[in-house]
LOPA-47498 format. One line per field, with one value per residue (C-alpha): x, y, z; residue number from 1. Coordinates in pm, whole numbers, plus 50000, padded with zeros to 5 digits. Last residue first. Example, Ala and Ser with C-alpha at 12.3 -4.5 7.8 and 13.67 -1.06 7.14 Angstrom:
// LOPA-47498
u (51367, 51230)
v (49894, 49550)
w (50714, 50780)
num (2, 1)
END
This chain:
// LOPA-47498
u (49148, 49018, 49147, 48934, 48651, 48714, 48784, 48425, 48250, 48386, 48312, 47974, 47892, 48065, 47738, 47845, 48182, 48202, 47951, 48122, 48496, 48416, 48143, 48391, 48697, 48388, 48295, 48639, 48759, 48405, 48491, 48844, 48731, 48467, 48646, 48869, 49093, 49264, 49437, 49353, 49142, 49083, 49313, 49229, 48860, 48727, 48742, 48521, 48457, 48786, 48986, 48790, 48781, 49130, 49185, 48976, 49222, 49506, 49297, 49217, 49563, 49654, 49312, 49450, 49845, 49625, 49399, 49730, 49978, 49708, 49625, 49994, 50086, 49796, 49898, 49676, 49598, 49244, 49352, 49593, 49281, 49037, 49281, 49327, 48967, 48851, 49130, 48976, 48642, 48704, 48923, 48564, 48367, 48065, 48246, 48555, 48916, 49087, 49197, 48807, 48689, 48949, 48850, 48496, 48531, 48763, 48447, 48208, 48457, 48501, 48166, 48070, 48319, 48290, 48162, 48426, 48664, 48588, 48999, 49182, 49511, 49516, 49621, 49976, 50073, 50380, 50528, 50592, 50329, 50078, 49728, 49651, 49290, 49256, 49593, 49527, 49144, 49333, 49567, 49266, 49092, 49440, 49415, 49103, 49006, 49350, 49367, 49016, 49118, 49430, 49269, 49051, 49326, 49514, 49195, 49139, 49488, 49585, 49360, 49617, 49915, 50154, 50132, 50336, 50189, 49853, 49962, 50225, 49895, 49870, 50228, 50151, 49888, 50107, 50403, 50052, 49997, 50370, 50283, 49964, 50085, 50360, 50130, 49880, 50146, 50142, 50255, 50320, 50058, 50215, 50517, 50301, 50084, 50395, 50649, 50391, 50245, 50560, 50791, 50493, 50490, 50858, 50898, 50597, 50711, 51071, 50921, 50734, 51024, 51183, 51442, 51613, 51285, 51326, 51029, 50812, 51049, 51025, 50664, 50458, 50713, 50837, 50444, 50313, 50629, 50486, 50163, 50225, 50487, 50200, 49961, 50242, 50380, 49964, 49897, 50127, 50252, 49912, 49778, 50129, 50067, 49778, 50020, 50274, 50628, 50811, 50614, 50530, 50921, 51017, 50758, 50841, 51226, 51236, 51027, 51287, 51282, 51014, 50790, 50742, 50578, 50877, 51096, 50918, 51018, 51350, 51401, 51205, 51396, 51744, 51621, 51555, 51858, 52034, 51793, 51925, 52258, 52298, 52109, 52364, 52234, 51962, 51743, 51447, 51208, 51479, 51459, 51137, 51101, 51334, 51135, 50826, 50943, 51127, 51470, 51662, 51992, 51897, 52232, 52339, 52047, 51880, 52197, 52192, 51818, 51890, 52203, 51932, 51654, 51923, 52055, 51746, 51756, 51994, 51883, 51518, 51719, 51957, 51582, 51394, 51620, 51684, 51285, 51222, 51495, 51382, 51021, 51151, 51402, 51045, 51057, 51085, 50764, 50856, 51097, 50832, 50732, 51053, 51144, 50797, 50836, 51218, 51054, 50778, 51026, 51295, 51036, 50888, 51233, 51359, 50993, 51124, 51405, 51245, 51068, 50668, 50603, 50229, 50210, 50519, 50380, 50091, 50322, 50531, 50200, 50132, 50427, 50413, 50086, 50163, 50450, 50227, 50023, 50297, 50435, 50186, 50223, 49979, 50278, 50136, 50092, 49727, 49664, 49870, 49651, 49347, 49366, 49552, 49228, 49115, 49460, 49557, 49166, 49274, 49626, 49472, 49191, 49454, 49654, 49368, 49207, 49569, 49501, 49204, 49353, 49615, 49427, 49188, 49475, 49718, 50085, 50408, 50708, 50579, 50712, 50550, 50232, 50035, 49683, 49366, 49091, 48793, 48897, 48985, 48741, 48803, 49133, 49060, 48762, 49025, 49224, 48941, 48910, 49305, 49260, 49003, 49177, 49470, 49237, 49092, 49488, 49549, 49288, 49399, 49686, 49492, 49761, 50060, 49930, 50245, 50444, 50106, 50019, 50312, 50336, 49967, 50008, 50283, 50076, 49763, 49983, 50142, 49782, 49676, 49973, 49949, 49558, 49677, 49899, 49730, 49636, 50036, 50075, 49772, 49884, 50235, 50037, 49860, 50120, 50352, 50027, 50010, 49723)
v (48215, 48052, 48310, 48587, 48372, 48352, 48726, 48796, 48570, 48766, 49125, 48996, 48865, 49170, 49340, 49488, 49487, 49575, 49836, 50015, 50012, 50120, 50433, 50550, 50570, 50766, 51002, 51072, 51159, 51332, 51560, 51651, 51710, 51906, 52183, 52163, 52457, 52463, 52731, 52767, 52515, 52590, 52360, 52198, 52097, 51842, 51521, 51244, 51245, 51297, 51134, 50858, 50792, 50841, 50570, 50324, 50264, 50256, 49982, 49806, 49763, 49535, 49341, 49300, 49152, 48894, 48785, 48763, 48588, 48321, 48297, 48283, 48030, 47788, 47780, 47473, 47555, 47575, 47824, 48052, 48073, 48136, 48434, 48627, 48577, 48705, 48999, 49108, 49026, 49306, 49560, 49578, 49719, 49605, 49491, 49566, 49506, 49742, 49921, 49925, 50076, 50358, 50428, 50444, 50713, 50866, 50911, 50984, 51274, 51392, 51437, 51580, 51880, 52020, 51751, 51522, 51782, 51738, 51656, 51663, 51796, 51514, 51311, 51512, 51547, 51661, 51893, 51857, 52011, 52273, 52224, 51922, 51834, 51773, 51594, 51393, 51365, 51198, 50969, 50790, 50742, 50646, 50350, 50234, 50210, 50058, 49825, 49718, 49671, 49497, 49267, 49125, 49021, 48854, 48669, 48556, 48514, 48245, 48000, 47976, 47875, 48053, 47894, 48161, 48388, 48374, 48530, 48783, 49041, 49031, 49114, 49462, 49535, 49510, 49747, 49999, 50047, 50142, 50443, 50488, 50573, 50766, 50965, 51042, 51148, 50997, 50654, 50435, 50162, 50186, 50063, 49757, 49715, 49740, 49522, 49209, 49208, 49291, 49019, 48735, 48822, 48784, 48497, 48344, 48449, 48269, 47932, 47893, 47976, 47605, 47564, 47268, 47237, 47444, 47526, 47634, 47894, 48005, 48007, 48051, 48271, 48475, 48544, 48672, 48847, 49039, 49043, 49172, 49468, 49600, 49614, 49809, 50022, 50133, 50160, 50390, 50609, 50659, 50827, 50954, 51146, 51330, 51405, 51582, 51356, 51463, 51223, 50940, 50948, 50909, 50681, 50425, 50412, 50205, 49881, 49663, 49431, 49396, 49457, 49816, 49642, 49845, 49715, 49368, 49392, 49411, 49149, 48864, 48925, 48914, 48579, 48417, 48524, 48346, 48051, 48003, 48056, 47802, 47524, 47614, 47549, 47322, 47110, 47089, 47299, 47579, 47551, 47519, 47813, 48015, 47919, 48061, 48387, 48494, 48557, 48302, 48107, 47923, 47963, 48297, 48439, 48354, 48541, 48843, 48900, 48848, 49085, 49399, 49338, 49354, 49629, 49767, 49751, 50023, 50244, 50237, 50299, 50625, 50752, 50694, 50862, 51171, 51204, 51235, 51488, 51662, 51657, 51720, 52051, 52203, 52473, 52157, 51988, 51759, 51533, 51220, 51301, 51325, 50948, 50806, 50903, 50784, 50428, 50411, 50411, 50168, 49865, 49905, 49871, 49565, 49384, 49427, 49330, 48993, 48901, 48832, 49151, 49266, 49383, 49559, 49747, 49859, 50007, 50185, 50337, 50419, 50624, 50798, 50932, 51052, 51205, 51393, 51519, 51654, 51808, 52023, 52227, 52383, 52359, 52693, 52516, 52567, 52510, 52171, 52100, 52167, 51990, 51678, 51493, 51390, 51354, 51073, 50928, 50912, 50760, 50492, 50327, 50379, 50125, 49906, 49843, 49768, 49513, 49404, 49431, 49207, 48960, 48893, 48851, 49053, 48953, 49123, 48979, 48761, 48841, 49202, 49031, 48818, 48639, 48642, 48862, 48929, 49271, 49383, 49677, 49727, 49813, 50038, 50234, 50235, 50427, 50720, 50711, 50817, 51081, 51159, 51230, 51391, 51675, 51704, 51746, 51995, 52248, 52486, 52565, 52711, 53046, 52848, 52796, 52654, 52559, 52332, 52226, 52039, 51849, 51775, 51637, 51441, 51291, 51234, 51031, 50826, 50726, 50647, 50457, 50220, 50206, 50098, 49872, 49565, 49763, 49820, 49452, 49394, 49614, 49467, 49103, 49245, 49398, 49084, 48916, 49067, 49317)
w (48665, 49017, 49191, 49083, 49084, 49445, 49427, 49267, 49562, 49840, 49656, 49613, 49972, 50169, 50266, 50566, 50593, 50167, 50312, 50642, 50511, 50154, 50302, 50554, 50224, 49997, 50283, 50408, 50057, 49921, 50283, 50148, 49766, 49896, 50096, 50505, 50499, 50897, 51003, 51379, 51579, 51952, 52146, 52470, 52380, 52705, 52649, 52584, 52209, 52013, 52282, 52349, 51998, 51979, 52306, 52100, 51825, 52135, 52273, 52017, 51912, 52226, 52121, 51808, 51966, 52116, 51834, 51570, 51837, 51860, 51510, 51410, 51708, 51581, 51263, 51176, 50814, 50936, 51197, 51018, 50701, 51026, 51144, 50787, 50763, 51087, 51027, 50690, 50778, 51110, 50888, 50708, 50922, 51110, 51318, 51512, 51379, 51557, 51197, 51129, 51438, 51416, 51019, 51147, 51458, 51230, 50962, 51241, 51354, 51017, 50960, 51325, 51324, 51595, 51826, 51727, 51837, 52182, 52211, 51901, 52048, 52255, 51996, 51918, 51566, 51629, 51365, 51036, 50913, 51154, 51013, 51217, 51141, 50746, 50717, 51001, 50823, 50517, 50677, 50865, 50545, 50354, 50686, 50640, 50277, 50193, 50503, 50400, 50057, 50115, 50386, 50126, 49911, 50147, 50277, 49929, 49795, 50091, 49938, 49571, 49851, 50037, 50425, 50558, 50326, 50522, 50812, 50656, 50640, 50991, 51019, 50763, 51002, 51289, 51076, 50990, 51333, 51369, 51101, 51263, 51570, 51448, 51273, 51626, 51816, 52175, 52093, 52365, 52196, 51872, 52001, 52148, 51835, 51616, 51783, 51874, 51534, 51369, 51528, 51567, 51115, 51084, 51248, 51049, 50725, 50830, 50991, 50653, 50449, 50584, 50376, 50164, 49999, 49778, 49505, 49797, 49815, 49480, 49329, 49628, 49827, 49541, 49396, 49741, 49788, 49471, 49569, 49935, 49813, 49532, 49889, 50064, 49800, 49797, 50123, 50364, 50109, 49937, 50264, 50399, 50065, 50221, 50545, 50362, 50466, 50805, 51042, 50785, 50722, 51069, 51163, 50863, 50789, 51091, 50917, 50826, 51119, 51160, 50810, 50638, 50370, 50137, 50356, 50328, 49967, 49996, 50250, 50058, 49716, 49943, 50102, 49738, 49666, 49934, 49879, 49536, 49669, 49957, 49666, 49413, 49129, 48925, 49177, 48957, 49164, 49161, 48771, 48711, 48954, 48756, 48406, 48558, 48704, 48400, 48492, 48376, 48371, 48724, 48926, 48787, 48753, 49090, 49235, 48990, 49083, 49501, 49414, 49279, 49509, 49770, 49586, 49634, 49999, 50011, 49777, 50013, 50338, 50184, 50027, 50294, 50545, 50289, 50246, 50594, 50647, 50387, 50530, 50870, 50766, 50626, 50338, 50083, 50178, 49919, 50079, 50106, 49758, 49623, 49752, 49665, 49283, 49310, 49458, 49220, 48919, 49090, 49118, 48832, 48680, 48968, 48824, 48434, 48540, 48711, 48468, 48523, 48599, 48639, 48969, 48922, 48589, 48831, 49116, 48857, 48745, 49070, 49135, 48785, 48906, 49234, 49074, 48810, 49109, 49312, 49013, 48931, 49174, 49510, 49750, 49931, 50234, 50277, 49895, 49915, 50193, 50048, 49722, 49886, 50012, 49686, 49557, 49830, 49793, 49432, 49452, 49735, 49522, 49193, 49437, 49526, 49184, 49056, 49333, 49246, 48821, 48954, 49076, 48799, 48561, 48302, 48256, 48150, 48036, 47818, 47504, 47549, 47602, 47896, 47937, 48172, 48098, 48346, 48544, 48144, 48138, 48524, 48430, 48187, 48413, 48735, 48448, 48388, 48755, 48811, 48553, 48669, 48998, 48774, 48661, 48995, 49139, 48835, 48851, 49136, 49031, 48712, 48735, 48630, 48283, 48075, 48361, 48532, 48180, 48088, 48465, 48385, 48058, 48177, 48447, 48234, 48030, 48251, 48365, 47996, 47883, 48245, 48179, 47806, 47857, 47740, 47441, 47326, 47328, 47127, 46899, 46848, 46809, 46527, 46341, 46394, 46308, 45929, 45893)
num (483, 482, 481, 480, 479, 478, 477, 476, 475, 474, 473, 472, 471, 470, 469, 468, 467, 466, 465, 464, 463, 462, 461, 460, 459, 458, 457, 456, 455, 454, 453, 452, 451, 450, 449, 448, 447, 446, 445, 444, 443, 442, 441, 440, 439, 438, 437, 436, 435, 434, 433, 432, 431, 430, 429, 428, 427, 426, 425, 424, 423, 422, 421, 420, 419, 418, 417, 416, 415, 414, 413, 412, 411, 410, 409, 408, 407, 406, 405, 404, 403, 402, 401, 400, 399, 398, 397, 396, 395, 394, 393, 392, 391, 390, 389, 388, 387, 386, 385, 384, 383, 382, 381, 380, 379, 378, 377, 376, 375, 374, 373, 372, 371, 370, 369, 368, 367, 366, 365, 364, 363, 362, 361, 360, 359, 358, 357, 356, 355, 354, 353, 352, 351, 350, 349, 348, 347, 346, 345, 344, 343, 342, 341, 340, 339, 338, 337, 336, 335, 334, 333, 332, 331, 330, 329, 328, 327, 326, 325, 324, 323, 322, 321, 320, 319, 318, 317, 316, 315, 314, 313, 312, 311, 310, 309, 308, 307, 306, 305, 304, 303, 302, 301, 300, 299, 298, 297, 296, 295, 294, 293, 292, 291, 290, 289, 288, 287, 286, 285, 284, 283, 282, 281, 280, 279, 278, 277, 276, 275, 274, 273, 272, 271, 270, 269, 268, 267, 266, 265, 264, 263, 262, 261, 260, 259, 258, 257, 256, 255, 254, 253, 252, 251, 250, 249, 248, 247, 246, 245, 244, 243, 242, 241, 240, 239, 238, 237, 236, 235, 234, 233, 232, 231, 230, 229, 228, 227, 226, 225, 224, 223, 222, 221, 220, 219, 218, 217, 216, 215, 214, 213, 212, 211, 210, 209, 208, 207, 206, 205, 204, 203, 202, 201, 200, 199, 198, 197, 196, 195, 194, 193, 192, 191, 190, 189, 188, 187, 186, 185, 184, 183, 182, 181, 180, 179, 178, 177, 176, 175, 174, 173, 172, 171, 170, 169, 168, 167, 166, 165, 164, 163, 162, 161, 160, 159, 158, 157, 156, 155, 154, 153, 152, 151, 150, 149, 148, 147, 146, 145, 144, 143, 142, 141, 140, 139, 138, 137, 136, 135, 134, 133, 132, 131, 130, 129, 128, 127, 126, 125, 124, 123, 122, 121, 120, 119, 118, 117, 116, 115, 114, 113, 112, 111, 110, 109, 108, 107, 106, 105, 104, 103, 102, 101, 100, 99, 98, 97, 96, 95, 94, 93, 92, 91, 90, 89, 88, 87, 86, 85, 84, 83, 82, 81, 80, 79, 78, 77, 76, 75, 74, 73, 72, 71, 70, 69, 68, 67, 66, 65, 64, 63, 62, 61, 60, 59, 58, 57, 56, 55, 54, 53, 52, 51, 50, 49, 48, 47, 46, 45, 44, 43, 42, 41, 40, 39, 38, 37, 36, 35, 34, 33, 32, 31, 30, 29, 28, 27, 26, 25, 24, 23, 22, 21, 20, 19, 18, 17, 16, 15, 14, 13, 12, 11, 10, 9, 8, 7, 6, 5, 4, 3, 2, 1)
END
């Protein structure tokens, strides 16, 4: 075997949980018009599919190196967060069985986009060229535009989809122009040789950072981020609910790392700019905007959806001092926002059986005596997204806040612990709700099976034990980040 042979085979092995995923979705898109009738199989069939490639990428959890020329990398912290993503496309399946089969949307398709989206998501993790990031890029986006629209007999969904769709085309020609921009003045567009270039003064300095700017605006869209974040409520209130649970984390978490990677390799590159002031504008904006919008909210999705825009400023903390100790509280807050947040998704789509319409708290009243498991498991999720122990949303803030605090970002850590106790409130206001008030609405047409209650159960479990016992998954991401 000659090394061009060998080095082509290696290639093709370092893609092989990408391979595998896109597989399962085309053989599942095949199989749903050859055998109609087994509806019913095809979102388990994807879900292991979706463990069979958590197994890949756990495989090579410990290897650091690239292939394809380069262009694509493999480390520690990008197998987490591919961890993270496949985490949120099979809690999104596990929970989607009974909706789909409620709305009579049981298809193949769903599933294969699900998969395609996150296999986008994992190629963008892994770009270290910026086409090859702008591609990933614009595969998980047309997966997440037909799955926001795909409740097809409902004007929301469409209308969902539409307004995500004209916002998300938009903002990739930002991508797009920031790309052509660093181009142009740098004559690259690997990652590495661009910063060498920024860091060496080459090109126009007003035009470096304009791109740079552009990079940073397109992906906080996709973080949902003030001010880019109005896409959000309206298409988490028109989209299927158990998507809403992948759409809400795993763009999100891919979104950090790569913004992650622009801010530490780019802007602190220039130093004609202050990016620092920028991240931590933009994370006061969506603390303060999205707890107190979230705290007038009387539907329980657009609640979460501007919960998720604070989370998402939280999250910005440690970015606005981007450096290798920033990954760890980063990272940890992925996983907790993952866990928490698809968890919460999942019993809205369990409890409200009425799409596209409001999903009004109230409407939930006593039900957490009726249905005890899904109660204790909202109970949970609402604990964790106010940041109250013993879950994990509370490490993930406490670390977010002690990294602002030793880095002497006072204002961050300040902003951060008021705008959480703001969001504690509304957290605790469903719990009240589910507990302390009287039933106002018998339940009608709700399907609640297995894969539903294995999808609350294993997202409750995540957020109670890694905030429990977090000692092991603390001390694998500082080796993590060591690599």
């Amino acid at each position: 075997m000659n090394l061009s042979t060998a080095t082509l085979m290696g290639d093709f092995a370092s893609v092989a949980p990408e391979v595998l995923l896109a597989t399962v979705g085309v053989a599942v898109l095949l199989l749903g018009a050859l055998l109609p009738r087994l509806d019913r199989l095809w979102v388990p069939l994807s879900a292991v599919g979706v463990l069979a490639t958590g197994w890949l990428v756990a495989t090579q959890s410990d290897a650091v190196g690239t292939s394809f020329g380069g262009f694509l990398e493999w480390t520690p912290v990008t197998a987490f967060v591919s961890g993270v993503v496949l985490l949120s496309a099979l809690l999104c399946l596990l929970v989607s069985q009974s909706y789909l089969r409620r709305e009579r949307l049981l298809t193949a398709e769903y599933a294969a986009l699900v998969l395609w989206c996150a296999v986008g998501m994992m190629f963008l993790l892994r770009a270290t060229e910026l086409l090859t990031l702008f591609l990933a890029l614009e595969l998980l986006s047309f997966c997440l535009y037909a799955l926001a629209a795909y409740h097809r007999r409902l004007v929301v969904s469409i209308e969902a989809g539409v307004k995500y769709f004209l916002m998300g085309a938009f903002v990739s020609s930002f991508v797009l122009l920031g790309i052509a921009l660093l181009y142009g003045e740098t004559g690259s567009t690997r990652l590495a040789e661009v910063s060498e270039a920024i860091a060496a003064g080459q090109g126009s300095s007003l035009l470096v950072t304009l791109g740079i700017l552009l990079l940073v605006c397109g992906f906080a869209f996709k973080m949902s981020v003030v001010p880019f974040h109005a896409w959000a409520p309206d298409a988490y209130q028109g989209a299927p609910s158990p998507f809403v649970a992948f759409l809400s984390v795993a763009p999100k978490a891919a979104s950090a790392l790569v913004l992650f990677r622009v801010l530490y390799g780019f802007a602190s590159a220039t130093a004609s700019t202050d990016w620092s002031a920028l991240v931590t504008l933009l994370a006061v904006a969506s603390m303060l905007g999205g707890n107190v919008l979230a705290l007038v909210q009387k539907d329980i999705k657009r609640m979460l959806a501007y919960s998720g825009v604070a989370h998402m400023g939280y999250l910005l903390i440690p970015l606005a001092t981007p450096d290798l100790d920033s990954l760890s509280p980063m990272l940890v807050y992925l996983l907790a926002y993952a866990l928490m947040n698809a968890g919460a998704f999942a019993i809205v789509a369990l409890f409200y059986a009425r799409p596209g319409e409001q999903h009004l708290i109230s409407e939930i009243s006593g039900w957490g005596y009726r249905y005890p498991w899904l109660g204790f498991g909202l109970t949970v999720f609402m604990l964790s997204l106010g940041g109250l122990p013993p879950t994990l949303g509370f490490l993930g803030k406490y670390l977010v806040f002690a990294h602002a605090i030793q880095n002497g970002n006072w204002l961050l850590a300040f902003v951060g612990i008021a705008s959480s106790l703001i969001g504690i409130f509304y957290y605790l206001r469903v719990v009240y709700v589910l507990y302390m008030k009287e039933e106002v609405l018998e339940p009608a047409g709700l399907r609640f099976d297995v894969w539903g209650h294995l999808c609350v159960g294993l997202a409750a479990a995540g957020s109670l034990l890694l905030g429990i016992f977090p000692a092991a998954m603390l001390e694998w991401i500082q080796r993590a980040i060591l690599y």
